[in-house]
KOLNU-631480 format. One record per residue (C-alpha): x, y, z; chain. Coordinates in pm, whole numbers. Layout:
<sites>
      X      Y      Z chain
      X      Y      Z     A
...
</sites>
This chain:
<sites>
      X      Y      Z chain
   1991  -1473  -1123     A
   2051  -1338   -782     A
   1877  -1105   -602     A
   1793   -868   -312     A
   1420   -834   -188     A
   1355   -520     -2     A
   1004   -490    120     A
    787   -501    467     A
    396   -526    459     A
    200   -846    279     A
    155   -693    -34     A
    570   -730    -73     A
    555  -1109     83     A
    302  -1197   -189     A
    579  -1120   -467     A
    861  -1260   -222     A
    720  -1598   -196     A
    656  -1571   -579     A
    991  -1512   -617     A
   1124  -1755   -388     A
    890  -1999   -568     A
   1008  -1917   -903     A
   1357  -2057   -848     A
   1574  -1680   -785     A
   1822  -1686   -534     A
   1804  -1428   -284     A
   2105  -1319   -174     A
   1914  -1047     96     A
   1600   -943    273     A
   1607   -601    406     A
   1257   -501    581     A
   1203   -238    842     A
   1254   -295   1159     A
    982   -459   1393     A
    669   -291   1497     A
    467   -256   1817     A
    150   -338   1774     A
   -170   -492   1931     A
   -328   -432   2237     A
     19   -496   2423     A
    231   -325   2182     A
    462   -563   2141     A
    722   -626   1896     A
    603   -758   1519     A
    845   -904   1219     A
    670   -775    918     A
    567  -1022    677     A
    817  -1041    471     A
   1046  -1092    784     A
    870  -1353    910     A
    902  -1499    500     A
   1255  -1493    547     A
   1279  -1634    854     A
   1093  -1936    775     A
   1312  -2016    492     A
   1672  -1897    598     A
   1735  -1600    427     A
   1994  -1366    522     A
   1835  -1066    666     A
   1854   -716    740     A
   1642   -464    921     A
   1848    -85    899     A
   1627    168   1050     A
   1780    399    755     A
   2017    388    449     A
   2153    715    475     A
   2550    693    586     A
   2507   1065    679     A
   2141   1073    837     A
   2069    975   1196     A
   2155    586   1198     A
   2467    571    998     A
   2552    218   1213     A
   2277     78   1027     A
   2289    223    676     A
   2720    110    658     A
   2591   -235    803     A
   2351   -251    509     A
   2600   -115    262     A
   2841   -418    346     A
   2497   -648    332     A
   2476   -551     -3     A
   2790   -553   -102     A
   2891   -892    -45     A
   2511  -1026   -198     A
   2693   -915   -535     A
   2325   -941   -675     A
   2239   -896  -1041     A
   1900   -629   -891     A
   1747   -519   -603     A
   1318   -547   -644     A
   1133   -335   -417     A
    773   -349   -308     A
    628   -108    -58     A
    972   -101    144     A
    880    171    329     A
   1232    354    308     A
   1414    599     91     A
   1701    464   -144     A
   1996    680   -138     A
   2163    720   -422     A
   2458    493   -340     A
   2241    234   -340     A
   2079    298   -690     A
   2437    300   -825     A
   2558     38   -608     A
   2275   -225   -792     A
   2360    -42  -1119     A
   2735   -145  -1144     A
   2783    233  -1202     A
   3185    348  -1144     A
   3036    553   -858     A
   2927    221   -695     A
   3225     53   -775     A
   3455    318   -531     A
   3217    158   -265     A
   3241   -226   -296     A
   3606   -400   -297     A
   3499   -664   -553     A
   3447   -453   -851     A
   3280   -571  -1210     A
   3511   -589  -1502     A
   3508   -383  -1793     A
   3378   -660  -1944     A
   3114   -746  -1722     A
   2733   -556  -1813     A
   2597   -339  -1573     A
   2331   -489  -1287     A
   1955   -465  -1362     A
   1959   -182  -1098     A
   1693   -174   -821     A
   1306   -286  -1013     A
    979   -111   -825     A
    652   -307   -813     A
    381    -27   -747     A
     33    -94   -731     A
    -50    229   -988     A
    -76    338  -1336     A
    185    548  -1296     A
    243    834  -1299     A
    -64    838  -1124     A
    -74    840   -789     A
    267    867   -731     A
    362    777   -360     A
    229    637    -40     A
   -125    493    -65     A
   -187    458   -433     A
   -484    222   -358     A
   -656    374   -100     A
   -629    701   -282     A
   -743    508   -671     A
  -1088    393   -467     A
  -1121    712   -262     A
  -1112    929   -629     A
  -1324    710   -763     A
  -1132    558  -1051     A
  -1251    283  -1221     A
   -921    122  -1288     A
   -605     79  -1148     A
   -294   -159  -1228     A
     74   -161  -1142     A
    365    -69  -1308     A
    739   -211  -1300     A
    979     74  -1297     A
   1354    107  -1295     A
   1373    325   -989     A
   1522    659   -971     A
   1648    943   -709     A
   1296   1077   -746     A
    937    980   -575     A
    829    676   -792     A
    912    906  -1082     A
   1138    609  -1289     A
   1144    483  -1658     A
    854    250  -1685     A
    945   -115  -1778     A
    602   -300  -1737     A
    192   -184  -1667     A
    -83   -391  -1699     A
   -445   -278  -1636     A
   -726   -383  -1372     A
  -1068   -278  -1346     A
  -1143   -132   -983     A
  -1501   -276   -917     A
  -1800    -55   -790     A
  -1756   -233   -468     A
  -1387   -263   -425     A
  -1230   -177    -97     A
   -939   -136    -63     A
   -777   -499    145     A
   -976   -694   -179     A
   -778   -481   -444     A
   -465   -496   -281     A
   -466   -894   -288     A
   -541   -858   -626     A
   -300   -628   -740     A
    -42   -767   -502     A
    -82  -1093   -705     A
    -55   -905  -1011     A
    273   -780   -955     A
    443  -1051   -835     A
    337  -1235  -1140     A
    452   -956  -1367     A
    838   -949  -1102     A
    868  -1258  -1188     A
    806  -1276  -1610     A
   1010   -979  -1582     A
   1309  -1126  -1396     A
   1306  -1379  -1663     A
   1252  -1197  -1955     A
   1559   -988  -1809     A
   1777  -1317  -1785     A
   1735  -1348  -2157     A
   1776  -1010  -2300     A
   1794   -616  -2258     A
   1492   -489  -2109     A
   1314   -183  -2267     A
   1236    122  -2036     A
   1008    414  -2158     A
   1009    729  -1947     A
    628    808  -1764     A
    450   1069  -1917     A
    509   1420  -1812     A
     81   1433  -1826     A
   -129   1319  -1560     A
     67   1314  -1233     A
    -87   1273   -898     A
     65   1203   -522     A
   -113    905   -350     A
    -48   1064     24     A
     10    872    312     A
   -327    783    475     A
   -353   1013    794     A
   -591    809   1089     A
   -782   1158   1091     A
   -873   1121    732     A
  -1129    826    938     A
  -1361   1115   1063     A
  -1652   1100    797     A
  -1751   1441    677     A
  -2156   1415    646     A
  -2136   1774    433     A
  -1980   1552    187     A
  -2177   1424    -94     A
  -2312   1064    -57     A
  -2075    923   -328     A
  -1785   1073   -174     A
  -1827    964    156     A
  -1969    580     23     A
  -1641    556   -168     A
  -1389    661    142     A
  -1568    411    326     A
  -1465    133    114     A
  -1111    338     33     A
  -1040    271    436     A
  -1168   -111    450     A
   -921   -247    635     A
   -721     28    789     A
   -751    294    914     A
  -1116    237    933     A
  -1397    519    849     A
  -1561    627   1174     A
  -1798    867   1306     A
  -1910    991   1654     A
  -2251    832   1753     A
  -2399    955   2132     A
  -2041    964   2266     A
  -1902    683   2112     A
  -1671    636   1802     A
  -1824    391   1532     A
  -1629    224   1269     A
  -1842    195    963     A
  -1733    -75    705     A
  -2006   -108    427     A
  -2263    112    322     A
  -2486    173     -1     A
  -2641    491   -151     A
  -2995    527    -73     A
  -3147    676   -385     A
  -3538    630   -291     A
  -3479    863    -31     A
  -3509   1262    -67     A
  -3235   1441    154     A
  -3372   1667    404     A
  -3215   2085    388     A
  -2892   2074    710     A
  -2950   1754    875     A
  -2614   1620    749     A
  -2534   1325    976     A
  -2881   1253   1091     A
  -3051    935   1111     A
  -3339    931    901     A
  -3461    542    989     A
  -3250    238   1132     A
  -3402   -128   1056     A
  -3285   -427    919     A
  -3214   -329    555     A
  -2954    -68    724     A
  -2923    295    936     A
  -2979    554    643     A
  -2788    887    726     A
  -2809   1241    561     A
  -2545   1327    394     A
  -2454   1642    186     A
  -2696   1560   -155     A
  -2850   1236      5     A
  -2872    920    211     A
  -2608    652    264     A
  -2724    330    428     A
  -2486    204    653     A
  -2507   -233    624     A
  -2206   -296    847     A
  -2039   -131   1191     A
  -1834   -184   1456     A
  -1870    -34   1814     A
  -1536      6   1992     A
  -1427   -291   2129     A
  -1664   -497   1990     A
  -1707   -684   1571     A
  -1770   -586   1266     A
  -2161   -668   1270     A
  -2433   -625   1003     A
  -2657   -349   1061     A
  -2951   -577   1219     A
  -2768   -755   1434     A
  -2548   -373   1530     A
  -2898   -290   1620     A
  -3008   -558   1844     A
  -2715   -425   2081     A
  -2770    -50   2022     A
  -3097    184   1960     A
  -3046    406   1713     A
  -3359    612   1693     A
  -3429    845   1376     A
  -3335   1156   1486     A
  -2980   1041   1660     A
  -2695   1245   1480     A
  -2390   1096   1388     A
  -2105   1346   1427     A
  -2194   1512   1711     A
  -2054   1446   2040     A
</sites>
């Protein structure tokens, strides 16, 4: 069977390599295009690229697919790409662009993709599997962008990912696959996503070859239960300390790796990473973001119906330290107010 891979961060290269490993050709990489980033901004491949790269696969890096948006050099440069792969489907895993419909119908066989590729399919020949969506959700729920961050940051206590024959919609396609996982009390969310990364590309893969022998069956998501996993915004980081201590314990670990949670200490912005609720402690009435003791065992702050201990933080600049050894570089006497400039 041959295929196109369209993807970009390492939760796509995790099913990419699976898939490369499993013995599919891939006719195509597309990934967006590279990235500045690091302290000198410079130029990145994504993962995936830098997947392809290593093992000569024809790439492509359009900056849109839209022959009428703003790039249309790019999106008719893809559209020939994909044309001559001739692949059976197209799987998709956190691409990071919108698929016109030309290319949904393209991958389909339909007659509106054959006006747009000089070697049509026969009569005779059976449609393409269409483009195939690995999202790290139970769909529908959270629907969209960040469906892990946003699974830990509600407080679910499981998650999965579903396969899904993608539509003109927003993740909004016929299921074809879902399989479960239990989101542990102390998830965050870079040690889900390897997990459920893994999971998919497992699942890509039985499904490719379950596909190669037979129909596959699709059942449409339930009208019930909906939610949008929005993009994560970098001033979502700012901890609220009005919040309630499970709230803000669980964004903490929602934003382990990126963006971060952080919160203004005497001037300077601090990156917590790991905390635990304090429940010996008894809140005290409006001192939301105060420190009530900093030793050893952690720096305990108020927060809106009790205390969060804070075991691991970063200054700016500096590394991820546990509390004690945060503290041997940086006072923090009770009293100190985190949140205030």
């Amino acid at each position: 069977m041959k295929i196109v891979f369209a993807g970009t961060p390492a939760f796509a290269r995790v099913a990419l390599e699976q898939l490369h490993a499993a013995g599919f050709e891939i006719a195509l990489v597309l990934t967006q295009p590279d990235r500045p980033a690091g302290r000198g901004m410079k130029l990145l491949a994504s993962p995936v690229k830098q997947f392809a790269l290593a093992h000569g696969i024809p790439l492509a890096q359009p900056r849109s697919l839209r022959l009428d948006g703003k790039f249309p050099d790019d999106a008719a440069a893809a559209q020939a790409a994909l044309q001559a792969a001739q692949a059976d489907a197209m799987v998709v895993a956190a691409y990071g662009l919108i698929l016109p419909q030309w290319v949904l119908d393209l991958l389909r066989g339909t007659p509106a993709a054959a006006s747009l590729t000089a070697q049509r399919r026969t009569d005779a020949a059976p449609p393409g599997l269409g483009c195939l969506n690995i999202h790290a959700s139970l769909l529908p729920r959270w629907r969209g962008a960040a469906p892990i961050h946003r699974a830990i940051e509600a407080g679910d206590t499981e998650t999965g990912v579903t396969l899904m024959q993608m539509d003109a919609g927003l993740d909004t396609g016929d299921m074809l696959r879902v399989e479960k996982m239990a989101i542990e009390p102390d998830d965050t969310t870079g040690r889900l996503h390897d997990r459920l990364a893994e999971l998919g590309a497992r699942m890509i893969v039985q499904l490719l070859r379950d596909a190669a022998r037979g129909p596959l069956h699709a059942t449409p998501q339930p009208a019930q239960g909906v939610s949008y996993a929005h993009k994560i915004d970098k001033a979502e980081a700012a901890i609220d300390w009005t919040q309630s201590v499970a709230v803000i314990e669980r964004r903490i670990r929602a934003f382990d790796p990126s963006p971060g949670a952080s919160s203004v200490l005497a001037g300077e912005s601090i990156k917590l990473w790991k905390s635990e609720i304090d429940s010996k402690l008894t809140p005290i009435d409006g001192g939301y973001g105060h420190i009530l003791f900093a030793n050893s065992t952690g720096v305990g702050v108020q927060c809106g119906d009790g205390v969060l201990r804070l075991t691991e933080l970063q200054r700016a600049g500096g590394k991820r330290l546990a509390a004690a050894d945060f503290l041997r570089g940086f006072a923090l006497p009770p009293g100190l107010r985190f949140g205030a400039a």
